[in-house]
N, C-alpha and C positions, 0 to 999 in steps of 0.2 A: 392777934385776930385780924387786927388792920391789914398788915404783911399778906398775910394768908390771903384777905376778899380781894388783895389787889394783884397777886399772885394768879389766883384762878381769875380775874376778870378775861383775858382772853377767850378762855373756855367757857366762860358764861356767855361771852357777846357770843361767838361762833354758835352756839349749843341757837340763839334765839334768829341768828342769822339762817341757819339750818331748816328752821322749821319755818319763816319769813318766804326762803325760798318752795317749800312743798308747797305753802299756798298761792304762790304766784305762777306755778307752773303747773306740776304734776295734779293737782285739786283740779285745773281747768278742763282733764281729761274727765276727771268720773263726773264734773257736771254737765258737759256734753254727752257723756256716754246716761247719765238721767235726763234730759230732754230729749236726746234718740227716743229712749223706752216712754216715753211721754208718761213718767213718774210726779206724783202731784209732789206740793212745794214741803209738807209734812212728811214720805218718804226719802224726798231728798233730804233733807236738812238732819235726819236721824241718819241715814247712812255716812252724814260730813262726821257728825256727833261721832257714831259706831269707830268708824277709821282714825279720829282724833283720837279720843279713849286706848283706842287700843294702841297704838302707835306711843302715845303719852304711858301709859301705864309698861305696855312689857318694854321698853326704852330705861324707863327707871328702872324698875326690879331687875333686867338683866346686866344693867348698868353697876349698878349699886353689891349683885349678886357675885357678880366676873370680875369686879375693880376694874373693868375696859370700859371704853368708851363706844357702848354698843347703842348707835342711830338707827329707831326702827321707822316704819314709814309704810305706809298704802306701797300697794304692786299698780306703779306707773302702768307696765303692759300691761297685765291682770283687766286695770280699767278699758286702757284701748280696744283689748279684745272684746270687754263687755261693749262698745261702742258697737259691735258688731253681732253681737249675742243674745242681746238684752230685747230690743226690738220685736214686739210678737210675743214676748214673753212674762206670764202674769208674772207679780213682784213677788208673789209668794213659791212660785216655782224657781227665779232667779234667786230666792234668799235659799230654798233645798239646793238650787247647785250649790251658793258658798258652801252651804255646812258639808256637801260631799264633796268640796275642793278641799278644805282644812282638815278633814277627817283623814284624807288622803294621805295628804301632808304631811300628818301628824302619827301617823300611821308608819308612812317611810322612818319618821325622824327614831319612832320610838322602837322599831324592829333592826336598824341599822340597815334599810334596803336602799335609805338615801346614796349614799355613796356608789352603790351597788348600778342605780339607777341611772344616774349621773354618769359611771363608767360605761352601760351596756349603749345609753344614748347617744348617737354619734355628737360631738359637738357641732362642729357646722348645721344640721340640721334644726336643733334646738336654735340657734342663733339666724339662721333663717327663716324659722317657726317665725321668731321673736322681730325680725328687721320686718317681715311681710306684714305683720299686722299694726308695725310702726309706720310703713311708708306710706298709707292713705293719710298722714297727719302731714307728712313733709310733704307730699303733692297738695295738699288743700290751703298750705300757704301760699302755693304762684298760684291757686286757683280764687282765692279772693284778692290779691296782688289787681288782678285786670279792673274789681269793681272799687276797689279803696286803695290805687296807689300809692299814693305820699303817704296814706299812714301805717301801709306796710314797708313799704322802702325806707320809713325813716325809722321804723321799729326794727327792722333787717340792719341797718348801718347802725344804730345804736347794741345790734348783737355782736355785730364784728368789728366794732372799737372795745366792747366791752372786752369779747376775748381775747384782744391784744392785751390791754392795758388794766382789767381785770377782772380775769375768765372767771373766775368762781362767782361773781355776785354779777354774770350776764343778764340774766333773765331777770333779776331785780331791776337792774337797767333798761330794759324793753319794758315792763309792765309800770316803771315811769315814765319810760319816751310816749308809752300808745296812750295813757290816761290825761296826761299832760297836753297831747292833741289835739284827744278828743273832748275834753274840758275845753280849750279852748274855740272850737266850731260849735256847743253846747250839746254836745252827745251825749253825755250821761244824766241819766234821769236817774237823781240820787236823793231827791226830794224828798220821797218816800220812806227812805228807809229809818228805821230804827233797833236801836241795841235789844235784841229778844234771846232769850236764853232755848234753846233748845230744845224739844221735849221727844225722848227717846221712844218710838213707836216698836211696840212687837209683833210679828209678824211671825204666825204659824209655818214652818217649811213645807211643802208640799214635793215630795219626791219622785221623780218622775225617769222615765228612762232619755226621754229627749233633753233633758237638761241637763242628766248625770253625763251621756256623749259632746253637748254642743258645749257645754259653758263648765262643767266641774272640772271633765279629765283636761282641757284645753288650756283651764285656769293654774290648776294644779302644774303642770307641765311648764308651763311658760315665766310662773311663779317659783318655782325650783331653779330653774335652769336661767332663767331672763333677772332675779332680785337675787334670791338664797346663795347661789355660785359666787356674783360679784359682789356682793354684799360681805361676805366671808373672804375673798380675796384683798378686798381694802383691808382690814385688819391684819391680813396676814401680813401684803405688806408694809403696813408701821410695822414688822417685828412682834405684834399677837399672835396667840396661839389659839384660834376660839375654837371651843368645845362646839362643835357641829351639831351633835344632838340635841343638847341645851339650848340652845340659840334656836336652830329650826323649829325644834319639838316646842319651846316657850313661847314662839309667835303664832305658830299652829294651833296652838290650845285658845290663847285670847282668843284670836278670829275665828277659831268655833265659835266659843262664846257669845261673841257679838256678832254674829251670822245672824239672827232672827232680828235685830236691829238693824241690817244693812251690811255690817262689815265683810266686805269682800273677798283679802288677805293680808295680812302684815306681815310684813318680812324686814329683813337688814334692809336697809338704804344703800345704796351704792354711790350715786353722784353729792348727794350731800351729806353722805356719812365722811368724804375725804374732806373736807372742812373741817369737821371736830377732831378726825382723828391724827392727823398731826404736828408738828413740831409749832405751828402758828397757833395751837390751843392751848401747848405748855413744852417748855423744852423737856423736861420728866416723862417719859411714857406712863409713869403710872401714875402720874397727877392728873392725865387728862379724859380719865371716866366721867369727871365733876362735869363736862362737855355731855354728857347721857343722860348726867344730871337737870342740868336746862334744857336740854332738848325737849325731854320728857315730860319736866313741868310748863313749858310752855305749850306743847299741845295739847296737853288737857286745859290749860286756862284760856287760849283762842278757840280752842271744839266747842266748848262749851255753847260759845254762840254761833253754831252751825246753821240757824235759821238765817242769822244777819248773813252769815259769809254766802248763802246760797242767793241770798235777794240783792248783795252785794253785784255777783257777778253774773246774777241774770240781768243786771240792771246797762250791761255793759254793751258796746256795740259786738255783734254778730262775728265782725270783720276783725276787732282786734282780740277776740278770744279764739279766734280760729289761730289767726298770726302767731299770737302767743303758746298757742301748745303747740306747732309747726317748731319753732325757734327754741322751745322746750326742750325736745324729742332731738332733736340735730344729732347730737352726741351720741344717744341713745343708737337711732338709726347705724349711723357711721360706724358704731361697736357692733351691728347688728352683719351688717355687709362685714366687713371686714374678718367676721368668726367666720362666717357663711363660707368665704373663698377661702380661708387660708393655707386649708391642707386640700392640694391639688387632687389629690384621688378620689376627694368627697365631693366635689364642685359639683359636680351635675344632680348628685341626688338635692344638696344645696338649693341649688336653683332649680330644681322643681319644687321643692317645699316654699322657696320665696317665692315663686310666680302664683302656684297657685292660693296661698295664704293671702298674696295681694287682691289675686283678680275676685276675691269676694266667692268665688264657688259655693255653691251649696246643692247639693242632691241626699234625697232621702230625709229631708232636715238635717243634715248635718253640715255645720257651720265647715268655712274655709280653712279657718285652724286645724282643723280635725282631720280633714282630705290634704291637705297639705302636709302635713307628719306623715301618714299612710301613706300618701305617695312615693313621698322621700323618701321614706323611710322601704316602699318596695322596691324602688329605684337601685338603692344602696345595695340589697342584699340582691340583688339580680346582678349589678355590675359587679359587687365585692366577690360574689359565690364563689367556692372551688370547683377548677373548670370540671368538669366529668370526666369519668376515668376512661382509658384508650378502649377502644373497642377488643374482643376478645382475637384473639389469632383466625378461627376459625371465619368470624364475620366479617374481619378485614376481606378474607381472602372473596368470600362469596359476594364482597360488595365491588369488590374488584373484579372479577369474574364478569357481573354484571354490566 
């Protein structure tokens, strides 16, 4: 039994280092994107809860289900775009979008149109959906840069020693360079805080058509294409084979579920699912599910106190949670641009769905997301069309004539 705990211990540190990491970074996105919607401190703290749970829960069962090592996790973008979405919008209308983004979801997973979907969607666009509504986070890091230099430049050089010398636990690195700082000039008001357990609030959906346009289908979309895609590619490659339905359709069910609590999406992990899932979790591919194992009991034993973790990092300066999801996101971004351009012939519908997804658009109420798809997405089939057939013999001639 000894042999064994000391066997799996890598897969158990990774599995806590995993979820160490969602709340030093990705987490800093949905509570910016709850103080955008000027959500009071009992809506947030439920939706930290909603997203832990669910993340914690289908983590283990599909972990345990698959024998893989399956990292589930809040939709990073999903949040940003609520960053953008949520604003203007009552809590109980943004909780009817979740349930009609997972419904969606869950809908694709279980008729088999995911894949269907996934093929019809150009890829570049989807990944420029996905970079434009990431790049206001890496602009807002040189935009607080000019008022808190040194504590962003030293949290910027603590990211890129970190990537040299050890990419995967960056961002752990920055969110002890910035705290370490700012403790020291006495920035953190942490005085106050105390260990409070969480208390789950429900919240009736109220369905709307402005919500179902600006925030479901946007969510949906972005959450497939931006989490579910890459999230399923890690696995495949360690050498898994994951059941697509399974997997989409069992994160889609929880986050219905926990949609009237907050929960937004849960989906695969992608940046800190390649930490548990290979060869540094267990040389055995199929020891290192016990990695899904921790994962999943860890984020239900920190969710729990979703109230602490929400009074935690509002307690935090302005400047370094800005920095900090900016230096998050990098990666992110970078995969984002890089889909966008790759296949030359899609480039311009590309960058019209990046520029206008960036430049914040909105007409009709409908969010930048949503005009940005549409565009692209008319862009494409306008350049792609087959050209028109020749003119008839007759009409050539009379146009010639003329």
């Amino acid at each position: 039994m000894t042999m064994k705990f000391r066997e799996q211990g890598p897969a158990l540190l990774n599995g806590l280092i995993a979820v160490l990491i969602s709340y030093a970074g990705p987490l800093v996105i949905v509570l910016q994107a709850a103080q955008a919607a000027q959500f009071s401190a009992a809506q947030t703290a439920s939706w930290i809860w909603a997203i832990s749970l669910g993340s914690g829960l289908s983590g283990l069962w599909l972990s345990w289900r698959l024998r893989m090592p399956i990292i589930t996790a809040w939709s990073t973008p999903g949040a940003a775009l609520l960053l953008a979405s949520l604003p203007g919008l009552p809590f109980a209308e943004a909780v009817g979008g979740f349930v009609m983004a997972n419904a969606l979801i869950l809908l694709l997973a279980l008729t088999g149109l995911f894949d269907r979907l996934m093929a019809w969607l150009p890829k570049p666009l989807a990944a420029a959906m996905l970079a434009g509504i990431l790049l206001r986070f890496g602009l807002k890091l040189f935009t607080v840069l000019q008022d808190e230099p040194s504590l962003v430049l030293a949290m910027l050089l603590a990211y890129l020693l970190a990537r040299r010398l050890q990419p995967r636990y960056a961002i752990a690195w920055v969110l002890a360079t910035g705290l370490a700082l700012c403790a020291g000039r006495g920035q953190l008001a942490l005085g106050g805080l105390s260990l409070q357990l969480a208390e789950p609030l429900w919240t009736t959906p109220r369905f709307t058509l402005h919500a179902f346009s600006n925030l479901a289908l946007p969510l949906a979309l972005v959450t497939l294409s931006g989490q579910h895609v890459p999230g399923l590619a890690v696995l495949k490659n360690e050498g898994y084979a994951p059941p697509a339905r399974s997997i989409v359709g069992g994160t889609a069910l929880v986050s219905l579920l926990l949609a009237p609590f907050g929960a937004h999406a849960i989906n695969p992990a992608a940046i800190t699912a390649a930490i548990c899932t290979g060869p540094q979790s267990h040389p055995d591919p199929r020891q290192r599910w016990v990695a899904g194992l921790s994962c999943g009991a860890c984020y239900l034993l920190i969710g729990c106190f979703g109230a602490t973790l929400a009074a935690l990092f509002a307690a935090l300066p302005a400047a370094l949670m800005a920095a900090l999801a900016g230096l998050a996101l990098l990666a992110a971004i970078a995969g984002g641009l890089s889909g966008a351009m790759a296949e030359e012939p899609q480039r311009e519908a590309a960058l019209v769905t990046l520029l206008a997804t960036a430049s914040g658009l909105s007409l009709g109420g409908l969010s930048a997301a949503f005009w940005g798809l549409v565009l692209g997405l008319a862009t494409h089939l306008i350049l792609r069309a087959k050209r028109l057939p020749a003119l008839p013999a007759w009409r050539a001639q009379s146009k010639s004539a003329l």
